[in-house]
N, C-alpha and C positions, 0 to 999 in steps of 0.2 A: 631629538629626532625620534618621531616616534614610528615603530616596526609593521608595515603593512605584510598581514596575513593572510596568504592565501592557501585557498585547500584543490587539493587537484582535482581535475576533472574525473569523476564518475566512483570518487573516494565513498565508501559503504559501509555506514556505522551499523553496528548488531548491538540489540540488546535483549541479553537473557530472559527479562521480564518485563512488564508495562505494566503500570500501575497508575497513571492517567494520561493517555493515551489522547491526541485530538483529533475529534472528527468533527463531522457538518453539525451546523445548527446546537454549535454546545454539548455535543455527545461525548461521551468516554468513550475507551478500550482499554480491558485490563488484560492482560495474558499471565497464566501461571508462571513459574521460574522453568526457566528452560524446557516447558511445554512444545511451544509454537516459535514458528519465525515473524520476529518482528524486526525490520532494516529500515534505512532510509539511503538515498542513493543521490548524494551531488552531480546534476550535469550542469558546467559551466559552458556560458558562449553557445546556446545554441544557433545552430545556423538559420533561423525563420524568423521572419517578422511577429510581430504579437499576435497577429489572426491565425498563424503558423502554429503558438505554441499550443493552440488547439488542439491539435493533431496529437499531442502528446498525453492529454485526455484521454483518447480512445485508443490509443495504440497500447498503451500499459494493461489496460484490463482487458484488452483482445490476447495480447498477450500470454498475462495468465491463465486465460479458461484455455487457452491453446496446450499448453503444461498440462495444466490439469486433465484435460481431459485423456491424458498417456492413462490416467490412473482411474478409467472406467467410472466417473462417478456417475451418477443417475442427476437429469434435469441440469444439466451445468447452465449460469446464466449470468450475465450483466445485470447489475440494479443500477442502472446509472445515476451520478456517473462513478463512485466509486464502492460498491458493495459486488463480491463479488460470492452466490448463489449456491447450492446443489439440494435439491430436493425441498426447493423453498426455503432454507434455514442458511445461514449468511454462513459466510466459511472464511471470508476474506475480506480484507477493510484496504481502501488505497484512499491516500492524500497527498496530495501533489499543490504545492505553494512554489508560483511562478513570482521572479524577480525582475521588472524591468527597466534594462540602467540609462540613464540618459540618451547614453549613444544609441537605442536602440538593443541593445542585447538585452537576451534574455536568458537566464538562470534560473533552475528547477531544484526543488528536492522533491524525491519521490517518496514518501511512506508506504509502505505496505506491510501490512499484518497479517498473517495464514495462519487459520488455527488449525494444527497440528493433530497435537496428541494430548489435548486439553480434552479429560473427558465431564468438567462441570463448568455449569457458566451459573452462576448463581441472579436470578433475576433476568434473564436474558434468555426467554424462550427459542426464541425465533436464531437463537447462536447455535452451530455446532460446530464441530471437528472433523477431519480426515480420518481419524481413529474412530469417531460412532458412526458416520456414514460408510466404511468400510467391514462394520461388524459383519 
C-alpha cells in the first residue's frame, strides 16, 4: 500500500538563499544567503476553471507593487507578467506553475523573489535592491 502525500492548502516554503533559481525562457535567479525573500506558496483546489486561473497571474503582482508601494519607492511597475519594477531595475521575480487535474481543478505554486538587502548582483545590471533604491 503505497502512502498518498498531500500538502496543505496555502503551505509556504522559505529559502534562505537561491542559487538556481527558475524563471522564463531559461533564466536564473541567484539570491545572497539570507539577503532577500525568496518563498514559494501552495494553493490547492482553486475554485475557477482554467480561463479562471488567469486571474491569478495579475492578481499576484498587483499585489505586490500594492505592498510595495507603503515603502515609497520611485517608478513602481509591472513587467508582465512576472518582473516586478522600481526605477527601471527589477526588484522582484514571480513564477507561478499551474496544475490541472482531470476533474478540472486547478493547483498553483507561486514563486516569488524580492530582493531585499542584496547590495551586488554580479552581471545583472538591470537587478536591484530595496536597500540601493532606498539609499
Amino acid at each position: 500500500m503505497s502512502a498518498i502525500q498531500t500538502i496543505e492548502n496555502f503551505t509556504t516554503v522559505v529559502a534562505e538563499n537561491q542559487q538556481n533559481g527558475k524563471g522564463q525562457r531559461g533564466a536564473t535567479w541567484v539570491s545572497e544567503n539570507g539577503k532577500n525573500l525568496t518563498f514559494s506558496i501552495f494553493i490547492n483546489d482553486l475554485n475557477v476553471d482554467i480561463k479562471g486561473a488567469y486571474i491569478l497571474n495579475c492578481i499576484v503582482p498587483l499585489s505586490i507593487i500594492k505592498v510595495l508601494e507603503k515603502y515609497n519607492l520611485e517608478r513602481l511597475a509591472i513587467k508582465w507578467p512576472n518582473d516586478i519594477l522600481s526605477e527601471n531595475k527589477k526588484i522582484a521575480g514571480i513564477l507561478i506553475e499551474n496544475s490541472i487535474k482531470p476533474d478540472g481543478r486547478v493547483s498553483s505554486i507561486i514563486g516569488i523573489g524580492l530582493n531585499v538587502n542584496q547590495l551586488h548582483f554580479d552581471n545583472l545590471p538591470q537587478a536591484s535592491s530595496l536597500a540601493l533604491l532606498k539609499k
